[in-house]
C-alpha positions as CSV (number, residue, x, y, z in Angstrom):
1,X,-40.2,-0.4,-10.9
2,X,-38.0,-1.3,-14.0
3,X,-34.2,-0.1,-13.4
4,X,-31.8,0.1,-16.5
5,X,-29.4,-1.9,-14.0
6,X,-29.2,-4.2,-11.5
7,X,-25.9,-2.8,-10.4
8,X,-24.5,0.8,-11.0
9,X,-20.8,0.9,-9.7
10,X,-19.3,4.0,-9.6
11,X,-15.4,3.5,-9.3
12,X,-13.4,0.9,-11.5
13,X,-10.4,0.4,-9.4
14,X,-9.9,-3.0,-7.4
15,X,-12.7,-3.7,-5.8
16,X,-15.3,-1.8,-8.3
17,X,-14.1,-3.8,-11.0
18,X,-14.3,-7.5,-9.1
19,X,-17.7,-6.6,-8.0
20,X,-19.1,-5.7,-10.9
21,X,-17.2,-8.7,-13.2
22,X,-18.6,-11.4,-10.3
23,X,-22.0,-9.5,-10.4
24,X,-22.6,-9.9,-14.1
25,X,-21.0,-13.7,-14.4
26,X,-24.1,-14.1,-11.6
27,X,-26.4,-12.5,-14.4
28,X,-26.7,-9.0,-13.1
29,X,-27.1,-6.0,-15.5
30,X,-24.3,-4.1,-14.3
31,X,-22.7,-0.8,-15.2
32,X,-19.9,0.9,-14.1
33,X,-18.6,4.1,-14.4
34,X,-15.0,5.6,-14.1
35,X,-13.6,9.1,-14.9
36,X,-10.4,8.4,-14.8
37,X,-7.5,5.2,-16.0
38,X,-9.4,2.1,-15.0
39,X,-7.6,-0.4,-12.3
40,X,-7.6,3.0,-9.9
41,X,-5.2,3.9,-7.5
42,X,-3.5,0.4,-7.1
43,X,-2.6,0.1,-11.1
44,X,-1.9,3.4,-12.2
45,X,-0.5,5.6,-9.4
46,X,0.0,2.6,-6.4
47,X,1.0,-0.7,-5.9
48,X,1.9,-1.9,-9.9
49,X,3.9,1.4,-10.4
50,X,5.4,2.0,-6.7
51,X,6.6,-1.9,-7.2
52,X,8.4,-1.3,-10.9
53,X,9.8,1.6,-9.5
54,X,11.3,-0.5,-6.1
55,X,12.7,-3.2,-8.8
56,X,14.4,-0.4,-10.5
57,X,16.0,0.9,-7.2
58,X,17.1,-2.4,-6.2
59,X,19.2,-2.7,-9.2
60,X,20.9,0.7,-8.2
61,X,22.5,-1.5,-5.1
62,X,22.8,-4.7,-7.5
63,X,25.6,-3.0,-9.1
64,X,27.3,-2.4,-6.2
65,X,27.0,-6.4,-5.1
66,X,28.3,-7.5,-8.0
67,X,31.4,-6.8,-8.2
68,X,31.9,-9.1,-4.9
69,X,31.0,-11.8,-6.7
70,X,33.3,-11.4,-9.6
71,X,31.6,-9.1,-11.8
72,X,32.8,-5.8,-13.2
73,X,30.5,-3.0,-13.6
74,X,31.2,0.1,-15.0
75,X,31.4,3.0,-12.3
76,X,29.0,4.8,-12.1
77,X,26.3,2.9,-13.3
78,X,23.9,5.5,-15.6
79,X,20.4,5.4,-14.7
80,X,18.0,7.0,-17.2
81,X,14.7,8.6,-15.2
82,X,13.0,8.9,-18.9
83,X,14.0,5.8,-20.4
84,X,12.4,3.9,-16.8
85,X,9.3,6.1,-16.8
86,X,8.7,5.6,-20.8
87,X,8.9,1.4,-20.0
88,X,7.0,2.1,-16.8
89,X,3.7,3.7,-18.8
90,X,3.8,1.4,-21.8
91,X,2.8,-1.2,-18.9
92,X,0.3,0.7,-17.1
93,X,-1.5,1.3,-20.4
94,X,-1.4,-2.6,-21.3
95,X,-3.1,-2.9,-17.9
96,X,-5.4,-0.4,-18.8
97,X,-6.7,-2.1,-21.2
98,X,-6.5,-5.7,-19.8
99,X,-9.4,-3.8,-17.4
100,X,-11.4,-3.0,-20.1
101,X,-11.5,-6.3,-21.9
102,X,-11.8,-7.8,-18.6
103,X,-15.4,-6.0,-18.4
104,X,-16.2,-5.9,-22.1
105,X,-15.8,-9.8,-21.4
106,X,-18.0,-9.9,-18.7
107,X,-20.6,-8.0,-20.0
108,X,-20.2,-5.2,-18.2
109,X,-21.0,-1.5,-19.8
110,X,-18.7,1.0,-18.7
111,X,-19.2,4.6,-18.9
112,X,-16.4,6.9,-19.0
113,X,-17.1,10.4,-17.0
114,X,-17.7,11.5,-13.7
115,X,-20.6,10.4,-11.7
116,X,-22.4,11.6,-9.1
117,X,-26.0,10.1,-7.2
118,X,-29.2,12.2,-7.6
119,X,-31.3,10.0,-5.4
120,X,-31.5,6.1,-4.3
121,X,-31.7,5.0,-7.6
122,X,-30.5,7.7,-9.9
123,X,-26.5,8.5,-11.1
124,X,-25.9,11.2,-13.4
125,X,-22.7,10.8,-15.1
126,X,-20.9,13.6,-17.0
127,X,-18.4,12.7,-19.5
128,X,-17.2,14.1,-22.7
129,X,-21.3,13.5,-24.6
130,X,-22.4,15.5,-22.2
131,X,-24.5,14.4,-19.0
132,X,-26.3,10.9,-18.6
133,X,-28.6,9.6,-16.1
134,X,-29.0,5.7,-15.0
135,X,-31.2,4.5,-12.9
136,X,-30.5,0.9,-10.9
137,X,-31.6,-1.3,-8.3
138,X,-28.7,-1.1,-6.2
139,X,-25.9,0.8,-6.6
140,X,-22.2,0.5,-5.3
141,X,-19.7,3.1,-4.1
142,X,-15.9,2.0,-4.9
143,X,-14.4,5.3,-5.6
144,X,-11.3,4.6,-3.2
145,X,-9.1,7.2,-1.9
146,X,-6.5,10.1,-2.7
147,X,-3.0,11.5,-1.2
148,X,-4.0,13.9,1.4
149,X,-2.7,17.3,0.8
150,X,-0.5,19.1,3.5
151,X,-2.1,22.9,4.6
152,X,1.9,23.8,5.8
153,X,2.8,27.9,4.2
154,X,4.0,27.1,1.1
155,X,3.5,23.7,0.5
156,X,1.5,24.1,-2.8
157,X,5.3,23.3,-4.3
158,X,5.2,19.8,-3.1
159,X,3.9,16.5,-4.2
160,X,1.9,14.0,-3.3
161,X,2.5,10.4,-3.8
162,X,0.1,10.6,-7.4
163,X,2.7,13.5,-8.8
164,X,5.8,11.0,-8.5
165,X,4.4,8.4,-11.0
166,X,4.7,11.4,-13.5
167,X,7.6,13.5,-12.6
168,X,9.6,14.2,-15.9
169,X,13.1,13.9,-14.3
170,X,14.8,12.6,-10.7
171,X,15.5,15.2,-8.3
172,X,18.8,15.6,-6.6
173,X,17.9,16.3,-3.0
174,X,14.5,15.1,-2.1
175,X,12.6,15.4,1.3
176,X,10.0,12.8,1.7
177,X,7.3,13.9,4.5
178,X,5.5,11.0,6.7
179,X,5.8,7.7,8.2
180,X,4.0,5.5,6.7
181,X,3.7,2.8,4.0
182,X,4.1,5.2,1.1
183,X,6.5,7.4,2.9
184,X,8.7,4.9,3.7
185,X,8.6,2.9,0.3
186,X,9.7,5.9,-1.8
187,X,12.1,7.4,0.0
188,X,14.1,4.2,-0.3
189,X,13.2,3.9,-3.6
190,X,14.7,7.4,-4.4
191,X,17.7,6.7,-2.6
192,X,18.3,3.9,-4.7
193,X,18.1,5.3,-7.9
194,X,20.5,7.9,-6.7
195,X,19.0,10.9,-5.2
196,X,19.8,12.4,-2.0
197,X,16.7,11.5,0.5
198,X,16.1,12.8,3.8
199,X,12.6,11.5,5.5
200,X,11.3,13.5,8.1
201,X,8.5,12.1,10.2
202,X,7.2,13.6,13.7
203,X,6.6,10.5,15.7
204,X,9.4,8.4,17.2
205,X,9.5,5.6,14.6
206,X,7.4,5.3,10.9
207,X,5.2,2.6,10.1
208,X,2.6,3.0,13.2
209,X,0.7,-0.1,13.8
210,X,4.1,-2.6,13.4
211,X,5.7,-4.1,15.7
212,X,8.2,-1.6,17.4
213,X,11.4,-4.0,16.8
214,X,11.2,-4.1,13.2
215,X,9.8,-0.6,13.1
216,X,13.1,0.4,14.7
217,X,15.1,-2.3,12.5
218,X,14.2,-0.9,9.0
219,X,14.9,2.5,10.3
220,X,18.8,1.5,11.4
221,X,18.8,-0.6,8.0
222,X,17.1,2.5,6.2
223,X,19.8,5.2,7.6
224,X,22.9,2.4,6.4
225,X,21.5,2.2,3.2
226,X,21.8,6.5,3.1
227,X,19.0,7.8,3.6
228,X,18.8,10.7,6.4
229,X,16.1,9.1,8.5
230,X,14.9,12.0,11.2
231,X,12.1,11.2,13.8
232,X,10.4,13.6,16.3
233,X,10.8,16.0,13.3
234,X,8.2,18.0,11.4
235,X,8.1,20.8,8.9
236,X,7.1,24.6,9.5
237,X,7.0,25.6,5.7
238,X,8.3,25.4,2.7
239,X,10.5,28.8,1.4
240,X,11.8,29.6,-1.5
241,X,15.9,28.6,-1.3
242,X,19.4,29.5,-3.1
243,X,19.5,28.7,-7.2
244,X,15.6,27.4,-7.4
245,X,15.8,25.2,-4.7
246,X,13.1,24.2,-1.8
247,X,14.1,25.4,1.5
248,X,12.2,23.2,4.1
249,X,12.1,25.3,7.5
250,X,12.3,22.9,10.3
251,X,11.5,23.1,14.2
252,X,14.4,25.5,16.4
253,X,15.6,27.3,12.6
254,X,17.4,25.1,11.1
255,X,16.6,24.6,7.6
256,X,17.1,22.1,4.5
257,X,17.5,22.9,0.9
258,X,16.3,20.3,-1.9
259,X,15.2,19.7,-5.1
260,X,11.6,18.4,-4.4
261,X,9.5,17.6,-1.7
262,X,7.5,14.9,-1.4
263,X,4.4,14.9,1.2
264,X,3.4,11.1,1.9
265,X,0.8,12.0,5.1
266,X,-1.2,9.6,4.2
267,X,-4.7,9.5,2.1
268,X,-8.3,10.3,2.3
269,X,-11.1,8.7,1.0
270,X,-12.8,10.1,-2.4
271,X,-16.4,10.9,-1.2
272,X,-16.9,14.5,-2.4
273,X,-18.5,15.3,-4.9
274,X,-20.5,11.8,-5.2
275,X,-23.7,13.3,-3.6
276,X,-23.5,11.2,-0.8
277,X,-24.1,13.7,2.2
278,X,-27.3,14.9,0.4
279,X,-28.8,11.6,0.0
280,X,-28.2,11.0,3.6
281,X,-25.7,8.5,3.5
282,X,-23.3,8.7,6.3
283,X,-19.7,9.6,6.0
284,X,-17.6,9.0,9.5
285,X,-15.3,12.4,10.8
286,X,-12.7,11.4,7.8
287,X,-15.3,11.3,5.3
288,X,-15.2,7.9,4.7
289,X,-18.8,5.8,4.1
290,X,-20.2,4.1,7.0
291,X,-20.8,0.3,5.8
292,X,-22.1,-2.6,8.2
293,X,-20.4,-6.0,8.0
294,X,-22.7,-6.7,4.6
295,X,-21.1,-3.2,2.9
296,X,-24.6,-1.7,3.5
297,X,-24.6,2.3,3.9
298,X,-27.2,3.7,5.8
299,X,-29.1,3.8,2.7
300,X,-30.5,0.6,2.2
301,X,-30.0,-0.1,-1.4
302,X,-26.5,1.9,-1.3
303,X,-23.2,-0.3,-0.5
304,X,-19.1,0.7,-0.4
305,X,-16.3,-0.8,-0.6
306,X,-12.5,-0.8,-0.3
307,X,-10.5,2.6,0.5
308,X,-13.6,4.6,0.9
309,X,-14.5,2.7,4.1
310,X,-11.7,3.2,5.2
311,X,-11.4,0.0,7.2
312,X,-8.3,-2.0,5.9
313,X,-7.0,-0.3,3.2
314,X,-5.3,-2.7,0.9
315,X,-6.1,-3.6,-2.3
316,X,-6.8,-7.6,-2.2
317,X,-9.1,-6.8,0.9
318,X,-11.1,-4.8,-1.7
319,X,-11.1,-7.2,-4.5
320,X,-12.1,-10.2,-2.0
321,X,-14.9,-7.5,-0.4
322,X,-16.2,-6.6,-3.9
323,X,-16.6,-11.0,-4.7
324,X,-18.2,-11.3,-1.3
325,X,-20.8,-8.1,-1.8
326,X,-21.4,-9.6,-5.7
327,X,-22.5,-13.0,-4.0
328,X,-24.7,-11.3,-1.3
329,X,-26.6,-9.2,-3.5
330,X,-27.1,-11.7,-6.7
331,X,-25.6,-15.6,-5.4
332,X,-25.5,-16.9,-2.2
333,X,-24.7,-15.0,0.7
334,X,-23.0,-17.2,3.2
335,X,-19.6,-16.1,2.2
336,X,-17.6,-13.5,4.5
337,X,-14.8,-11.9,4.5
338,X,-12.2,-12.3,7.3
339,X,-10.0,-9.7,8.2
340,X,-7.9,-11.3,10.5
341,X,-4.6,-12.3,9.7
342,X,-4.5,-10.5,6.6
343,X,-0.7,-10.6,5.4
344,X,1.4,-6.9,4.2
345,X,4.1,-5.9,2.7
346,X,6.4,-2.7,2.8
347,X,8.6,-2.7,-0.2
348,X,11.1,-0.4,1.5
349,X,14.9,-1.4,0.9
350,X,15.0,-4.2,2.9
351,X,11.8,-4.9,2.9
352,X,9.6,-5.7,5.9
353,X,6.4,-8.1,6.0
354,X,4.0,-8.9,9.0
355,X,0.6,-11.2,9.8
356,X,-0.8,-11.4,12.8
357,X,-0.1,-9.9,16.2
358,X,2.6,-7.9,17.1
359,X,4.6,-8.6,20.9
360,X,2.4,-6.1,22.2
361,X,-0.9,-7.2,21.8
362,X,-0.7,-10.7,22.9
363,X,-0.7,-11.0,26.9
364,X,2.7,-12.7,28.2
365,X,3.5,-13.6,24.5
366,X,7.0,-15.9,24.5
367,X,9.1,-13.9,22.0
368,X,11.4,-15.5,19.5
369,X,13.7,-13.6,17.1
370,X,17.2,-14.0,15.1
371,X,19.2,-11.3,13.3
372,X,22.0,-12.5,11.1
373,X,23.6,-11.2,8.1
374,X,22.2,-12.7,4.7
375,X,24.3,-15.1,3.0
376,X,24.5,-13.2,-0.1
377,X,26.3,-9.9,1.8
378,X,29.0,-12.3,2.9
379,X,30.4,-11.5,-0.4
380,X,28.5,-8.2,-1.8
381,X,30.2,-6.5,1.7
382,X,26.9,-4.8,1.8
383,X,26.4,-3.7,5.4
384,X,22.9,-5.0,5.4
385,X,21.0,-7.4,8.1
386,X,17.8,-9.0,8.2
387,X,15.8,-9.8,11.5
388,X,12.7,-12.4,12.0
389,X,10.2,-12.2,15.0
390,X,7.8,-14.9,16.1
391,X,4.9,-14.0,18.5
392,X,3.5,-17.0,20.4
393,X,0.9,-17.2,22.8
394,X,2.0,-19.0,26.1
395,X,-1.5,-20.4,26.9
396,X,-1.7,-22.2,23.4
397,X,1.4,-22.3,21.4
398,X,-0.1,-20.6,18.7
399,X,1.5,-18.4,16.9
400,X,-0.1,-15.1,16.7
401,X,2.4,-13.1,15.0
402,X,5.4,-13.1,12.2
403,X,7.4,-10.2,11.7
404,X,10.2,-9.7,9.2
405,X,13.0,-7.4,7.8
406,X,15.0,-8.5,5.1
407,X,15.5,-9.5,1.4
408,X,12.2,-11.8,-0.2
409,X,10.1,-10.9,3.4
410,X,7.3,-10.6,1.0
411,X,7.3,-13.8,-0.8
412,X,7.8,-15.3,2.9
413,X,5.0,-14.0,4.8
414,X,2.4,-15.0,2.2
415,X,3.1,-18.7,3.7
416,X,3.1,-18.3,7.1
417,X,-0.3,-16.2,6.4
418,X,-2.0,-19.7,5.4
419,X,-0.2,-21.2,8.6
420,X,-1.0,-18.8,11.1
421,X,-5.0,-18.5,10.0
422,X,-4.7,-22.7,10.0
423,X,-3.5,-22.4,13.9
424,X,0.4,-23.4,13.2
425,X,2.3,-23.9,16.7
426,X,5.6,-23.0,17.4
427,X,6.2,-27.1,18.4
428,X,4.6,-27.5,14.8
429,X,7.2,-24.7,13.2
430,X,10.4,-26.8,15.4
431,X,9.2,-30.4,14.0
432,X,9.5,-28.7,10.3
433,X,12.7,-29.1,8.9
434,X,14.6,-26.2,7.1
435,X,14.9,-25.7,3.6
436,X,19.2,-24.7,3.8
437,X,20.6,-22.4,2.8
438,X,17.4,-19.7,3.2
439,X,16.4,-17.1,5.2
440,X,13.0,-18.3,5.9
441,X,14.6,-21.4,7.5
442,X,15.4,-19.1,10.6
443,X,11.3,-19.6,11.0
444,X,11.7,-22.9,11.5
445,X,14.6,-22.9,13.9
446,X,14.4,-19.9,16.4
447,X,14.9,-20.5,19.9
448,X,13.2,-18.0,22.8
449,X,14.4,-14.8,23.4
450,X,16.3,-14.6,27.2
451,X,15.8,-11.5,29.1
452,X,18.9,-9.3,29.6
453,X,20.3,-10.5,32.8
454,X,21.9,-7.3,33.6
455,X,17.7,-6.7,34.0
């Protein structure tokens, strides 16, 4: 049978886009369709816009540095919400386009509207001409994910983490809801551009799945820096409060009134709507598609990638997933992707980067670790600290973890990410001399950690 396409991808975020750009360079007919701003969550309401918005925050505490190093700066400092968000959306749309020219180039034809499969080989699209249908050979699933939505009484008032990224002016008070990535960036980043944060998470520490020392690092860091970190705590509902604010009803009465809450619970993938249960492709209990190490759904000729599997949510996973899947289904197929030792980042204020293993998960691991005060607060007087962790495994000498808290943590980690998937030894890390005066020359130079011996 003769398909219009070789390749019909329906989602041009990350990993749509690479897939579908390596695809045609291979000499695949590909199309790919989109209903909303191409480059997905990552460019338009994640990683591009969350990090201009942490560069703006960090500034906020600049100011207050300077002047310990012989600047004067007028107090306060003004910081213009509309101004930032103007500057912020003139990028987004250059992006925008860079996305489109990066598929016109490639031959790519993109179709603007929202699509949907009818059967193994048909997607209808519906945009603003009306409906369309396509047929193709094989067709790809990269619709990502969304902020999932809280069901608390009365939370239809808040936002999720997609509403920030839009917001026409900085709240006062703000309640950020969660512990995670998201959760943790932006409540810090709110803080530093001057609002009033308090982040309420249930669990005993945010950021599951760290290690537990820098988890409870960034939290004592987080709390110096202002903002009103509270664990073990969750939120009843959301009432209405005195002079239009939010009253956020908390466990045993007590209460909070802001301007704005914020519900960063984490995110779901986008599978409804796509016709995917119908056509029998298998969704898991979050809804997210079922894909076997080759990105093959349980319809043959069906594949997904990135956020909607659900599997390692991050967005160069996706576009290295998205070249590997191209090659499979039109090149050479020997290439795989390895998800071990896959370096990440949260840009919280200080930030806080990790590869590998965490104490925990390594057996007996010898433990080695330094807290110091960076150079640069000996003069700021900013009460900030940073704190390194190495993970070694006694049999070997391997290192099988790096953990970090602390100004440029994700410039550092993208190095020891190559080291650690090479095999580096801690023996290898004590023959390499330090680049002085750094922080990442602590890596170099860390001797074990000695247990208490008050036990």
């Amino acid at each position: 049978m003769a398909y219009d396409f070789d390749l019909f991808t329906i989602g041009a975020g990350s990993g749509g886009v690479r897939a579908s750009r390596v695809a045609a360079g291979l000499g695949a007919r590909v199309a790919i369709a989109e209903a909303d701003r191409l480059g997905g969550t990552c460019v338009n309401v994640g990683c591009v816009p969350k990090k201009l918005m942490v560069y703006a925050s960090e500034l906020g505490h600049a100011f207050g540095d300077a002047a310990g190093f012989g600047w004067s700066v007028p107090s306060p400092p003004r910081f213009s919400w509309p101004d930032f968000l103007a500057a912020k959306d003139r990028e987004i749309h250059r992006l925008n386009q860079v996305y489109g020219r990066l598929l016109h180039g490639a031959g790519c034809e993109l179709l603007r509207g929202r699509a949907r499969l009818v059967d193994a080989h048909t997607v209808e699209v519906e945009g603003e001409g009306g409906v369309t249908r396509h047929t193709a050979d094989k067709i790809l699933v990269a619709t990502g994910g969304r902020p999932t939505r809280p069901t608390e009484p009365g939370t239809e008032r808040a936002w999720v983490s997609d509403d920030v990224f839009s917001m026409r002016e900085l709240p006062a008070r703000m309640l950020v809801v969660g512990g995670g990535y998201i959760a943790v960036e932006l409540a810090c980043v709110f803080a530093g551009l001057g609002s009033k944060v308090t982040l309420a998470h249930r669990g005993a520490l945010p950021l599951r799945g760290f290690d537990e020392d820098v988890r409870s690092f960034l939290v004592e860091q987080m709390r110096k820096a202002g903002v009103d970190v509270r664990l073990h705590t969750s939120i009843r509902c959301l009432e209405d409060g005195a002079d239009g604010a939010i009253c956020a009803v908390l466990p045993h009465a007590e209460s909070l009134d802001v301007d704005a809450v914020l519900y960063a619970i984490g995110r779901s993938p986008n599978t409804e709507g796509l016709g995917l249960e119908a056509l029998g492709v298998e969704l898991d209990a979050q809804g997210a598609v079922v894909v076997d190490a080759r990105y093959r759904t349980s319809v043959d000729n069906v594949y997904a990638l990135g956020d909607v599997t659900n599997r390692l949510n991050l967005t160069p996973v996706a576009i290295e997933e998205g070249i590997v899947l191209a090659h499979h289904l039109f090149g050479e197929a020997g290439r795989a992707v390895d998800y071990d030792f896959v370096p990440t980042a949260v840009f919280s204020q200080p930030p806080l980067a990790a590869v590998g293993r965490t104490e925990h998960e390594v057996p007996g691991a010898h433990v080695y670790e330094s807290e110091f005060r960076p150079l640069k607060h000996t003069l700021s007087g900013r009460d900030e600290r940073s704190y390194m962790k190495l993970v070694v495994d006694p049999a070997t000498d391997r290192v099988m973890g790096v953990h970090l808290v602390g100004a440029d943590s994700a410039e550092i980690i993208q190095g020891f990410a190559v080291a650690l998937r090479l095999g580096v030894t801690k023996a290898q890390l004590d023959a390499t001399v330090g680049l002085h005066p750094t922080a990442a020359e602590e890596l170099v130079t860390m001797r074990e950690r000695r247990p208490d011996p008050a036990g």
